[in-house]
Structure formats: C-alpha cells, structure tokens
C-alpha positions as protocol buffer text, in pm:
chain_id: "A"
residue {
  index: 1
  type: UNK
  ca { x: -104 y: -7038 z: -15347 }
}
residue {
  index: 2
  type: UNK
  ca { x: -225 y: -6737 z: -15114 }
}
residue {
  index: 3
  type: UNK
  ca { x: -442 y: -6812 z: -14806 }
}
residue {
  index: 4
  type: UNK
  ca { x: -691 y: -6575 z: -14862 }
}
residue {
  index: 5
  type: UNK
  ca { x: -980 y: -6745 z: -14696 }
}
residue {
  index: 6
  type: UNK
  ca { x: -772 y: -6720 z: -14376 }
}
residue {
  index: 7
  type: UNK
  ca { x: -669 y: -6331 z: -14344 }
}
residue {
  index: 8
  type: UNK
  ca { x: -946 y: -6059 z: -14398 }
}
residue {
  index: 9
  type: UNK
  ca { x: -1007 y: -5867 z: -14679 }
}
residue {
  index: 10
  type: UNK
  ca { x: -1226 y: -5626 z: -14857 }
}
residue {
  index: 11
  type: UNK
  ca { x: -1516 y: -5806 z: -15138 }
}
residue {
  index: 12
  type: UNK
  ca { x: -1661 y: -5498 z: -15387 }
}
residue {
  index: 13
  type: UNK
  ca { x: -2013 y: -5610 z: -15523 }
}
residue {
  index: 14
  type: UNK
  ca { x: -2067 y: -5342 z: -15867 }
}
residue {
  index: 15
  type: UNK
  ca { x: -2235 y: -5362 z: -16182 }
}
residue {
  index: 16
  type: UNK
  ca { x: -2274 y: -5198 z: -16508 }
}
residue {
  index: 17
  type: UNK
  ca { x: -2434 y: -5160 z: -16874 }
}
residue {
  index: 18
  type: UNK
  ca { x: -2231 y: -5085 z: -17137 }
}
residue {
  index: 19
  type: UNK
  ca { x: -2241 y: -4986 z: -17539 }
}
residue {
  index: 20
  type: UNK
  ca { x: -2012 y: -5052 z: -17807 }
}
residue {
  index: 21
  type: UNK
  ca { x: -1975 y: -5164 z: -18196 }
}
residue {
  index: 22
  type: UNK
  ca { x: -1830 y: -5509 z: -18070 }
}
residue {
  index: 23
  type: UNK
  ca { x: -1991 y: -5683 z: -17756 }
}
residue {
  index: 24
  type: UNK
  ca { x: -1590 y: -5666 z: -17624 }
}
residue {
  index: 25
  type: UNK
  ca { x: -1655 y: -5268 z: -17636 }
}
residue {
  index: 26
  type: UNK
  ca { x: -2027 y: -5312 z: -17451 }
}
residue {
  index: 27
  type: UNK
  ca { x: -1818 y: -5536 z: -17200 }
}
residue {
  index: 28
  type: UNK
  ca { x: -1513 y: -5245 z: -17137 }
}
residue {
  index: 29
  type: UNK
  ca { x: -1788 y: -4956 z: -17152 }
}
residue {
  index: 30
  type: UNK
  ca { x: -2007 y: -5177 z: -16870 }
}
residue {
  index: 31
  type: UNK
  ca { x: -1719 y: -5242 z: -16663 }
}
residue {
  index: 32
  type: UNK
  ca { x: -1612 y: -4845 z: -16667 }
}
residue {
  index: 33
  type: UNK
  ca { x: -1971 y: -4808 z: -16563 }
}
residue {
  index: 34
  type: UNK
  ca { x: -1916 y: -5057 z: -16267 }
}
residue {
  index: 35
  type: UNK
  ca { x: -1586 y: -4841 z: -16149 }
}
residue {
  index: 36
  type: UNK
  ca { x: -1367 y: -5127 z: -16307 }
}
residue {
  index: 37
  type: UNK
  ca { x: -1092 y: -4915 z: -16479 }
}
residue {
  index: 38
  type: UNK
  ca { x: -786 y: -5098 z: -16589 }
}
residue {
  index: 39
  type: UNK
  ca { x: -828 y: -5450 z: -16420 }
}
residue {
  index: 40
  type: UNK
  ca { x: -669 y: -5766 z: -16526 }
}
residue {
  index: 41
  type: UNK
  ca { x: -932 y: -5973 z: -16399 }
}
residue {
  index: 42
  type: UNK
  ca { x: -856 y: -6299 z: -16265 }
}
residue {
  index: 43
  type: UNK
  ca { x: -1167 y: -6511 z: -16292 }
}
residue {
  index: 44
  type: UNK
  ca { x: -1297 y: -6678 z: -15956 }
}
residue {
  index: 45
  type: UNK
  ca { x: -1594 y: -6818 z: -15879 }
}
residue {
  index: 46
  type: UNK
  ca { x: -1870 y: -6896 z: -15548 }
}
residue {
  index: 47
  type: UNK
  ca { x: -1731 y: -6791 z: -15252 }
}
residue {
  index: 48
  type: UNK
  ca { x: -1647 y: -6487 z: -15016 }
}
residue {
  index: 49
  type: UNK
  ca { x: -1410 y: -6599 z: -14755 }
}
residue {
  index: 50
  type: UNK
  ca { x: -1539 y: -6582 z: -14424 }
}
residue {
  index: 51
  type: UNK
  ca { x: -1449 y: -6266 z: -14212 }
}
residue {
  index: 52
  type: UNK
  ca { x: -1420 y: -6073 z: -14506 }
}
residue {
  index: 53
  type: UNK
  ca { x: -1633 y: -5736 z: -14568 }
}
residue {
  index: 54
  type: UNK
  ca { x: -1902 y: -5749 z: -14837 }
}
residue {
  index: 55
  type: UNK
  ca { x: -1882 y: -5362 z: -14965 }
}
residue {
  index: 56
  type: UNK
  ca { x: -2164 y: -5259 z: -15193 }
}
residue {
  index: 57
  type: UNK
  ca { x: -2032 y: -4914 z: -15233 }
}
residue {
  index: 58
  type: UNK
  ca { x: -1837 y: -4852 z: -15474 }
}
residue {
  index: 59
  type: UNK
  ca { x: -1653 y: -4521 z: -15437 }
}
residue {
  index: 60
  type: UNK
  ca { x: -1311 y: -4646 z: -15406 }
}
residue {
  index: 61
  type: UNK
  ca { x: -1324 y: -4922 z: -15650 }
}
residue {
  index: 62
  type: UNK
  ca { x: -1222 y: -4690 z: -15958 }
}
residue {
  index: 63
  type: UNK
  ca { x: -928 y: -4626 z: -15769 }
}
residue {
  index: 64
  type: UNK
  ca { x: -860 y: -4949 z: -15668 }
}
residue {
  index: 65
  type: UNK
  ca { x: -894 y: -5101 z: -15996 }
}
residue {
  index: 66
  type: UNK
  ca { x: -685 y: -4878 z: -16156 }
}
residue {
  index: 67
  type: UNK
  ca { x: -326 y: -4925 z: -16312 }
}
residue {
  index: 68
  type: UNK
  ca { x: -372 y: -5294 z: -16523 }
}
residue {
  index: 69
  type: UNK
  ca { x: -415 y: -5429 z: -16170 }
}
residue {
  index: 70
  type: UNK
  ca { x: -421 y: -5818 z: -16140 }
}
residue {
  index: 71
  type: UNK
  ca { x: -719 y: -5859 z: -15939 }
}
residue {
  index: 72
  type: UNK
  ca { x: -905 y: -6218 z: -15870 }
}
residue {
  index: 73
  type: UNK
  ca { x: -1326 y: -6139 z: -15951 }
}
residue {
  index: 74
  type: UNK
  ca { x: -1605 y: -6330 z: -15980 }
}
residue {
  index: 75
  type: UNK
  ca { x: -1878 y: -6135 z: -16266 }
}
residue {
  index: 76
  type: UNK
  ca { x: -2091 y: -6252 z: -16573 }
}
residue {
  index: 77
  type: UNK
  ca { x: -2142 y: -6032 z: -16863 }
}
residue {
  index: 78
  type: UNK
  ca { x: -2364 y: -6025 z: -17178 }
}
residue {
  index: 79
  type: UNK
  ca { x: -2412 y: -5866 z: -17489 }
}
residue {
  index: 80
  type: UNK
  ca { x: -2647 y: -5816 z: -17814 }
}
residue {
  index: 81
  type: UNK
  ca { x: -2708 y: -5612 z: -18058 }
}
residue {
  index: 82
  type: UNK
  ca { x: -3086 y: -5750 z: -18124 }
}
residue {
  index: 83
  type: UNK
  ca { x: -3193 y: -5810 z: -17778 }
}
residue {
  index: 84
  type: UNK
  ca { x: -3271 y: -5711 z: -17391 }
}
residue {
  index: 85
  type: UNK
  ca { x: -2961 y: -5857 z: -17170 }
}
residue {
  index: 86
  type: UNK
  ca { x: -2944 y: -5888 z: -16802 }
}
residue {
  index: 87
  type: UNK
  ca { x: -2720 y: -5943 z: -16533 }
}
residue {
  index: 88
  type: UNK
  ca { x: -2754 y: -6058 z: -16124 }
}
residue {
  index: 89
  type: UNK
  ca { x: -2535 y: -6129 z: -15900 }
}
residue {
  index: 90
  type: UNK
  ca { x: -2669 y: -6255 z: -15555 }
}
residue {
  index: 91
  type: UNK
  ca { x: -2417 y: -6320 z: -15227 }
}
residue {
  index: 92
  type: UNK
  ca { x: -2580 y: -6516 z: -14966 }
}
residue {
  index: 93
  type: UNK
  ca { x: -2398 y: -6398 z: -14676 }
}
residue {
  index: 94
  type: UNK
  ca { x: -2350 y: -6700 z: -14440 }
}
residue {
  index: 95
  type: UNK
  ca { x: -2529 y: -6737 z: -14118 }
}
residue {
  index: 96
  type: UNK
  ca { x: -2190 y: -6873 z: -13968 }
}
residue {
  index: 97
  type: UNK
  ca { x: -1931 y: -6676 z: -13988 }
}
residue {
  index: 98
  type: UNK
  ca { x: -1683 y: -6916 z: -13974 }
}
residue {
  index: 99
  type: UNK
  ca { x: -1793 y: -7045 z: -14294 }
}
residue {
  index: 100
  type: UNK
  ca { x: -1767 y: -6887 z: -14677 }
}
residue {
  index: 101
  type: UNK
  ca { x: -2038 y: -6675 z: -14830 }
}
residue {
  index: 102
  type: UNK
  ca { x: -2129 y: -6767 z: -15144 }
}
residue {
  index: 103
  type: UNK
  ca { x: -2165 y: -6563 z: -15499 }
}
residue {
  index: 104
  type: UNK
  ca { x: -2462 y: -6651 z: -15754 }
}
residue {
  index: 105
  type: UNK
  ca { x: -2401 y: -6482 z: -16082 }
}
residue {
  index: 106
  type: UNK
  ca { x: -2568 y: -6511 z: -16393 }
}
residue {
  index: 107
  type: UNK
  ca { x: -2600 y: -6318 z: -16715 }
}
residue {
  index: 108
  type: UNK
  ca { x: -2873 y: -6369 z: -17005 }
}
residue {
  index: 109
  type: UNK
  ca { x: -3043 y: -6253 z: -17393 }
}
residue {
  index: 110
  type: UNK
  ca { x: -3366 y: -6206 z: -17357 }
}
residue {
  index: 111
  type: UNK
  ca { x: -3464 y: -6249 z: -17004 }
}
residue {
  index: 112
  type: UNK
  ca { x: -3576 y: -5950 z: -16801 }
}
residue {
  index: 113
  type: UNK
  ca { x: -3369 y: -5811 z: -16494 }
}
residue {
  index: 114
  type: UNK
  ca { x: -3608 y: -5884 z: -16213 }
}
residue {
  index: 115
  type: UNK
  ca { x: -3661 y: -6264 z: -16370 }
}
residue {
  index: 116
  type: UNK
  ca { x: -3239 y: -6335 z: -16336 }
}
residue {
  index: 117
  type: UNK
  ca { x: -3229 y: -6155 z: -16019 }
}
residue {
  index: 118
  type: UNK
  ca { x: -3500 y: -6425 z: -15921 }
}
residue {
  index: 119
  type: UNK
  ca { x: -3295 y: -6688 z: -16099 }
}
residue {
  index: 120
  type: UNK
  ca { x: -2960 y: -6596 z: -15871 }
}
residue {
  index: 121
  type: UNK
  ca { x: -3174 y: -6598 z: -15545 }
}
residue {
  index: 122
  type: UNK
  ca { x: -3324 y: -6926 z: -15573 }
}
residue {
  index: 123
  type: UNK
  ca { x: -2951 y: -7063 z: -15708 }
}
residue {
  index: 124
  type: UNK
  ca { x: -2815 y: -6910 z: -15343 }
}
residue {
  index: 125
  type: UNK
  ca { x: -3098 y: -7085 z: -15185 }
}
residue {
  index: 126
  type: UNK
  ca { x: -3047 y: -7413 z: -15307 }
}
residue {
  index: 127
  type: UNK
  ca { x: -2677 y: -7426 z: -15287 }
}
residue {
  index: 128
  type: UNK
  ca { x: -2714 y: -7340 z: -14922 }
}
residue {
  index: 129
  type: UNK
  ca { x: -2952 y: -7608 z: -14888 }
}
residue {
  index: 130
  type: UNK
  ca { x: -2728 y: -7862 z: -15042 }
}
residue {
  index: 131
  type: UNK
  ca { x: -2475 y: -7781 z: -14775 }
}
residue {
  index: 132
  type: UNK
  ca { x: -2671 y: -7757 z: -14519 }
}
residue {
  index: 133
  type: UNK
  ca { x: -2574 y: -7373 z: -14437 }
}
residue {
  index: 134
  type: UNK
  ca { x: -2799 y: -7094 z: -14373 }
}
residue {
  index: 135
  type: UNK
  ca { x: -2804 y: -6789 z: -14478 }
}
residue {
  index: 136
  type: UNK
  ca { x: -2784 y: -6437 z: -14258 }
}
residue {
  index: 137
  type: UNK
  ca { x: -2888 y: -6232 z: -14565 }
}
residue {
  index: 138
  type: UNK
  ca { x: -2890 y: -6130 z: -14942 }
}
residue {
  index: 139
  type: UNK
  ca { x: -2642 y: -5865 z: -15101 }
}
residue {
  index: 140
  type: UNK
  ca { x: -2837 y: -5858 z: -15435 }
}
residue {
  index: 141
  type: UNK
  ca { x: -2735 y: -5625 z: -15789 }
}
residue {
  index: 142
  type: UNK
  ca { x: -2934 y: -5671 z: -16144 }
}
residue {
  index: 143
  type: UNK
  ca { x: -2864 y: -5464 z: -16449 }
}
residue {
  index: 144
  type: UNK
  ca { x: -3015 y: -5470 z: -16776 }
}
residue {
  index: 145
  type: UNK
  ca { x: -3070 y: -5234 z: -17089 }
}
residue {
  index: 146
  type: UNK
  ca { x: -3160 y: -5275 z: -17473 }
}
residue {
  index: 147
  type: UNK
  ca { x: -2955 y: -5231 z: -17783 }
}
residue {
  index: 148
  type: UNK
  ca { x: -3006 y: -4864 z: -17890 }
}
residue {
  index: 149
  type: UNK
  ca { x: -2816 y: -4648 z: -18169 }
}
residue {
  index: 150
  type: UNK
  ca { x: -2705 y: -5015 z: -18379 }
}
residue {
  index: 151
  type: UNK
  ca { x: -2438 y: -5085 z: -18092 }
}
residue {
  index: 152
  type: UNK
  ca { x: -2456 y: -5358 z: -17828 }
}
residue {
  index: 153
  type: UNK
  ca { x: -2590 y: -5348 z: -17489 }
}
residue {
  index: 154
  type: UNK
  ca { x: -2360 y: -5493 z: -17233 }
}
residue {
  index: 155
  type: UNK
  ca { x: -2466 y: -5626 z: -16873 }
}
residue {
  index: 156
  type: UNK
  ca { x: -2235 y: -5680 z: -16642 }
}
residue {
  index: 157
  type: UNK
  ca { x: -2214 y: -5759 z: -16245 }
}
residue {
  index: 158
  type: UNK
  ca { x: -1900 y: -5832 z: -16043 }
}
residue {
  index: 159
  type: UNK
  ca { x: -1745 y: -5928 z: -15701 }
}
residue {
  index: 160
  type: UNK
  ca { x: -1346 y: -5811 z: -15671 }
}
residue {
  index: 161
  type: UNK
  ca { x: -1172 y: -5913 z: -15433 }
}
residue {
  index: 162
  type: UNK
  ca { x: -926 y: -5738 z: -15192 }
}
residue {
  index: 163
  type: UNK
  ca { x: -696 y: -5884 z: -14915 }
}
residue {
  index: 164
  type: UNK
  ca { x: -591 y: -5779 z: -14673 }
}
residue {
  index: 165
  type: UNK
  ca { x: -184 y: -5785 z: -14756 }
}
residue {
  index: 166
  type: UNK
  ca { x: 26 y: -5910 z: -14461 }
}
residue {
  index: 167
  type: UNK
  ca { x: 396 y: -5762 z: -14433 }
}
residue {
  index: 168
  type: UNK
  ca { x: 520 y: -6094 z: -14561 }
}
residue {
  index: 169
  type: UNK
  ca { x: 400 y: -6081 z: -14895 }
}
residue {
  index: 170
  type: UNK
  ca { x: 452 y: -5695 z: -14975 }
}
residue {
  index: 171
  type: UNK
  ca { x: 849 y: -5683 z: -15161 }
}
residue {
  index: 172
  type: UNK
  ca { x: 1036 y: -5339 z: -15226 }
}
C-alpha cells in the first residue's frame, strides 16, 4: 500500500464530451477531450489528500497521461444515443488543511448540466456536514451535450491523481 495521503502530490480536475457508435467510443473520445490519452485508470473515489495541489488546468495532463500509464482517478461518465447526458464533479476543498478534500462526482440521462452540477454541490455540502468539516471553497466542472449524427454523446469529468514520488520508490 502507498502512503499517498502523507507525501504531496499533484490532483488534475478535467472533463470532456465525447461521440462514438458504442457508448465505450463516446467514453475514449470524452476522455481525449479531457487530455486523458492512454491511461489505465485505476478507479478511486472521495478524497484529495491533504497538502496536495488541486490543478484545474490541464495543459500537462495529455502528457502526463500518456504511455498506458497506471494512474489512480476518481471520474463518472455517461452515454446515450437518445438523450441529453451530463457530468459534475465538485471538490470541496477543506477548510483544514490537515484534513482530506473531498470529490463529488456524478453523471446522468436526461438531467441538464447546471441541475447535476447543483446535485454535486449540495452532496459536498452534506458530506462535510456529516463530518463536521468545513469547507474553504468549491473547485467545480459540468459537461453535457446531446446525441447528434446517430452516435452517442459521452460526458465525462475526472480527478487524476499525481504523487509526488520519493527516491525510495523510483527502481532503475
């Protein structure tokens, strides 16, 4: 098991719609849109260690996610050929830095973007609540789009993760 949550590290926030004859196309067409170019995704879920940097920019990330990486990240996706899809992904950043932030995603048919992006903030709320934590402020992405052509539509938002890799765990 790595200690992530106790070295720093990098957390890219990116989204993307996609189209495609099979919703597995829609999905690989939204995630080229997001920067996401040959990622083994390792699915995670809720939390952004504390200390780590929340980057919404995502220049670097086709670079970074090149090369059938193995990369841990937290996303949602859907797809349909009939309907609107949507996609949010919400990060209440943690008024405590000590403490995790934590990740709100959610993906839909037939719900509009602004409606799941209200869906994800009231989710960070209450989960914050629960715990008692508050939060400092609101990284927020929604994407949505409409089948078009007969293909799918594809919404997808994501949070990959980076560490920071300590000399220990880099081999030759």
């Amino acid at each position: 098991m790595h200690n992530w949550n106790s070295t720093k590290g990098k957390a890219y926030v990116t989204s993307g719609v996609g189209y495609g004859t099979t919703p597995l196309v829609a999905f690989d067409a939204a995630e080229v849109q997001a920067k996401i170019m040959a990622t083994n995704a390792i699915r995670v879920t809720s939390f952004v260690p504390p200390y780590w940097e929340i980057v919404t920019d995502n220049a670097k990330l086709e670079e970074l996610s090149d090369k059938g990486a193995f990369l841990p990240m937290a996303y949602q996706f859907e797809a349909s050929d009939t309907e609107h899809v949507a996609a949010s992904l919400v990060i209440g950043k943690n008024a405590d830095e000590e403490q995790a932030s934590i990740i709100m995603e959610h993906a839909q048919v037939g719900v509009s973007t602004d409606e799941l992006l209200q869906i994800a903030k009231e989710s960070v709320k209450e989960v914050f609540d629960i715990r008692g934590w508050h939060t400092k402020e609101l990284v927020e992405v929604a994407v949505g789009g409409k089948p078009k052509d007969g293909l799918y539509v594809g919404a997808l938002v994501a949070v990959l993760f980076f560490p920071q890799l300590h000399k220990r765990w880099i081999t030759t």
